[in-house]
N, C-alpha and C positions, 0 to 999 in steps of 0.2 A: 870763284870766290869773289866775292864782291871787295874794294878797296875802302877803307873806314875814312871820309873826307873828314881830317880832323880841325878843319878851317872850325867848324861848328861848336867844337869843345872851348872851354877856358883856360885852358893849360896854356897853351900856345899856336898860333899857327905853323908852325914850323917840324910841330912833332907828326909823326907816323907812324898808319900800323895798316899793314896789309896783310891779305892770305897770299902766300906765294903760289903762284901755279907751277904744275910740272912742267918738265922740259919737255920736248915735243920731239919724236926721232924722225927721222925723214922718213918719206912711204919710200916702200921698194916695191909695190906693183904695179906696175907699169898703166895708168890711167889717165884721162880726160879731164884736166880739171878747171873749172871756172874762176876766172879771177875777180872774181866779182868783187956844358950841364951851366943852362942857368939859373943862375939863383932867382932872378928876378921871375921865373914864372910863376903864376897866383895859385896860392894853395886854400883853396876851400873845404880843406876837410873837414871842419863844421856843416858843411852844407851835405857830407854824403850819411846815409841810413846806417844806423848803428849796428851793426852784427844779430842775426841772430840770436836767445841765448840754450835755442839746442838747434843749432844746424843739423838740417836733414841731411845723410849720404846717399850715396848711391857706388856698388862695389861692379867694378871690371871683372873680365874674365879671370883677372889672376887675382880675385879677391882684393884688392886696393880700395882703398877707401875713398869715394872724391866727394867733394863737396857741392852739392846740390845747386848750390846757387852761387854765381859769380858775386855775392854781394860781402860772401865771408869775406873777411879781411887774409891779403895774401901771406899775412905771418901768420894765420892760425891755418893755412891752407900747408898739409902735410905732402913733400919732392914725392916723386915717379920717377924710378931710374930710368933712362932710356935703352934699350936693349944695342948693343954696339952693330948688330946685324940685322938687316932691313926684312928677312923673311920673319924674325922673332917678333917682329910688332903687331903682326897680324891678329889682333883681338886685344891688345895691351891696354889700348887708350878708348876712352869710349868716341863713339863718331860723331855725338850729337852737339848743338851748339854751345859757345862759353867762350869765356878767354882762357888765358893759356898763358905762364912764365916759363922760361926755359932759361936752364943754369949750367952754366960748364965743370968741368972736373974742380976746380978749386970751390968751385958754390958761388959763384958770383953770378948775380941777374945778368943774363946777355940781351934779353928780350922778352917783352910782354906784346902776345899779339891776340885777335879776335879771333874767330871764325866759326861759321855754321858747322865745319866738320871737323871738329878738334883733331883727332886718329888721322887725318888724311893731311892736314897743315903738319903735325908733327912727324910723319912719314915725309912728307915733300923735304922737309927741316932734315933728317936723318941723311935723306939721299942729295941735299947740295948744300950741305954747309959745309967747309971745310976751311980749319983741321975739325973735324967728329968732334975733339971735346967740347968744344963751345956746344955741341947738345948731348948732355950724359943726364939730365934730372930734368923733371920738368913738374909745374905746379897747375892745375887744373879745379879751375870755377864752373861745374858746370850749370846752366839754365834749366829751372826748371819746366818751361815752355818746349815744345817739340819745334819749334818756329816762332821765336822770340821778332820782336819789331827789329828795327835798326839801331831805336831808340834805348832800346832794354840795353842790346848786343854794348853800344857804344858805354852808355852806364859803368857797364862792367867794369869794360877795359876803362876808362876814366880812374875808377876806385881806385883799381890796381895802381895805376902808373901815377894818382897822388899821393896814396900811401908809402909807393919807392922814393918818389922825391922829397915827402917829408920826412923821412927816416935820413936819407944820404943826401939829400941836395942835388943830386944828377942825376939824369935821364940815362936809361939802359943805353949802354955801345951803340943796339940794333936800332934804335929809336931813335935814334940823332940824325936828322935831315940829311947828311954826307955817305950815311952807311949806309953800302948797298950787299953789306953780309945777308942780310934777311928778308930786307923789301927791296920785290924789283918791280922791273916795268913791267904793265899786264904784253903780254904777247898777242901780236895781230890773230885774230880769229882765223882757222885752217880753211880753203875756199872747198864748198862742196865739190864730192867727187862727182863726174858724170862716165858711165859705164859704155858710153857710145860716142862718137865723134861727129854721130846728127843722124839724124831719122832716116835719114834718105841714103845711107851709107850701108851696103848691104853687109851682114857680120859676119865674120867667117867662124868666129863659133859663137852658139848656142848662146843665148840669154843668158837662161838657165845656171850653163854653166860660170857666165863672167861672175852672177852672183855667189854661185857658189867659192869661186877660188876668193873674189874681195873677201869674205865673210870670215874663210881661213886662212888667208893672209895676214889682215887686220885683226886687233884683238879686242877694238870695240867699234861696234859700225852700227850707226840710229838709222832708221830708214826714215823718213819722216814725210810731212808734207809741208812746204813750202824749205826753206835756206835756213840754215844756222842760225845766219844773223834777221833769219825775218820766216819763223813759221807763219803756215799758214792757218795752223788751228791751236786750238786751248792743250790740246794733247801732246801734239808735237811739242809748242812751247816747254809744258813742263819737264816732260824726256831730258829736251834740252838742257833747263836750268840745274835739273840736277844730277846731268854727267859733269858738269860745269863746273857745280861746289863740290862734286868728289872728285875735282883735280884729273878726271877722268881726259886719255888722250885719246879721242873718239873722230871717228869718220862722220859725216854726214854725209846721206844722199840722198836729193829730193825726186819721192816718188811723181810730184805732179808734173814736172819738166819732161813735156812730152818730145820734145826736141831733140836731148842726147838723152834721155832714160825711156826712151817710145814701148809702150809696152808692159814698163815693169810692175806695175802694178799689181796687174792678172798672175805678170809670171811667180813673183813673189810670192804671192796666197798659196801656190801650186808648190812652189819650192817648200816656205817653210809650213803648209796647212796650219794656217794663220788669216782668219777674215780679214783684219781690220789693219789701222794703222796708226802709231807709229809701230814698227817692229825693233829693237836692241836685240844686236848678236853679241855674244861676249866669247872668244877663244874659239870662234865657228858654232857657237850653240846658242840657238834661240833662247833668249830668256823671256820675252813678253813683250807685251805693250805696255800703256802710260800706269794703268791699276795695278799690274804687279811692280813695275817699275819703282813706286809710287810706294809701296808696301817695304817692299824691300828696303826702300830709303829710311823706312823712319821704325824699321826693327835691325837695321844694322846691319842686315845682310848684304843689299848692296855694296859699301863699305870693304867688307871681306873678300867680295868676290872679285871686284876692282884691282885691289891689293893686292890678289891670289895673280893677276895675270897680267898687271903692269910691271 
């Protein structure tokens, strides 16, 4: 999830809003790995678009009503209880981009944040914020864009968080520069794995099989071509970017590193009867490359399946 640079807005430099990421558990397979509230801030709500006067919905799995566009204003924007239990969210929230309020057991704003994948920001929120109540309700703008700009996403969140401070005067708890209940630091990117210890190291088991145990080990592993932090094609890239925004805690390993992965390429194709590349394993099961990847992202499937095994 990308960090919303709020230097840009008018509000003030000082405010924040970030997608938190998940936490990351340490590997246990044993591998090769490359280290490679003021008053004084300016309120222009004159300057934001006026509601519209039949906002479009759009309804969840559990029939809930959300608002189509982050531009409704957040008092006409009707709470979302938050389910107390982190397998019950599973389809509750929709996944697609918008901002997002969240309220604790007394009703009080704790935070207004962004993100491309609302359902997986408000799951990350569910499993580290603590104490739970600061997130029992949550209010939901969503875009009507499948992949809104940066510019739209930012809008949103703007509206929101001048409408709070015109109404109270103060900037949410989670939003205050000090508070690191909600936003944290992005975490250093995980170094891909390498399945060998160099080319010329004879193995004592089978390819075959390293890939197979990684695959079931790990519960999501991109096979890709080129590094996490630097694919080498348009395909892999996207793989990437959007295990990323679904909070996804995912392995990388690059099939071109002929060095410590000598070989895998071929072995691969064999393993999962799968031409091409990149390949996503999810729970040891091949789910696809970049088109179904890609598919699945933006009907929400991804989303569920992530959820279902993180």
């Amino acid at each position: 999830m990308a960090t919303v640079n709020l230097s840009i807005l008018s509000l003030s430099p000082t405010l924040r809003s970030t997608i938190p990421s998940s936490t990351t558990p340490s590997p246990s397979l044993h591998l090769h790995h490359s280290l490679s509230s003021s008053s004084t801030l300016s309120r222009r709500s004159s300057a934001l678009s006026p509601p519209p006067s039949k906002p479009r919905t759009r309804t969840t799995s559990s029939s809930s009503p959300i608002a189509a566009s982050a531009v409704r204003k957040l008092s006409e924007t009707e709470p979302l209880p938050v389910p107390p239990e982190a397998e019950e969210l599973q389809g509750k929230f929709p996944p697609g981009p918008g901002v997002y309020a969240v309220y604790d057991c007394s009703d009080g704003l704790q935070f207004i944040g962004v993100s491309r994948n609302i359902a997986a920001s408000i799951a990350s929120h569910r499993k580290t914020i603590s104490p739970p109540d600061l997130c029992s309700s949550v209010k939901i703008g969503l875009m009507d864009e499948a992949t809104p700009d940066r510019a739209a996403l930012t809008e949103a969140w703007k509206s929101w968080m001048e409408e709070h401070i015109g109404e109270t005067g103060r900037i949410p708890p989670g939003n205050e520069p000090d508070n690191n209940t909600w936003v944290r630091q992005p975490q250093k990117k995980k170094p891909d794995l390498r399945l060998t210890p160099g080319r010329h190291v004879k193995l004592t088991v089978p390819l075959e099989d390293l890939i197979d145990r990684l695959v079931k080990d790990k519960r999501v592993v991109a096979f890709i071509k080129g590094s996490r932090s630097a694919p080498q094609c348009g395909f892999s890239q996207r793989v990437v970017g959007l295990l990323e925004t679904h909070n996804a805690d995912f392995e990388c390993v690059d099939v071109l590193d002929e060095e410590y992965n000598f070989g895998l390429r071929e072995t691969l194709k064999r393993y999962s009867n799968w031409p091409t590349f990149p390949q996503v394993f999810v729970n040891g099961e091949l789910v696809g490359g970049c088109d179904i990847v890609s598919s699945m992202a933006e009907n929400g499937e991804l989303s569920k399946l992530l959820q279902k095994y993180m």
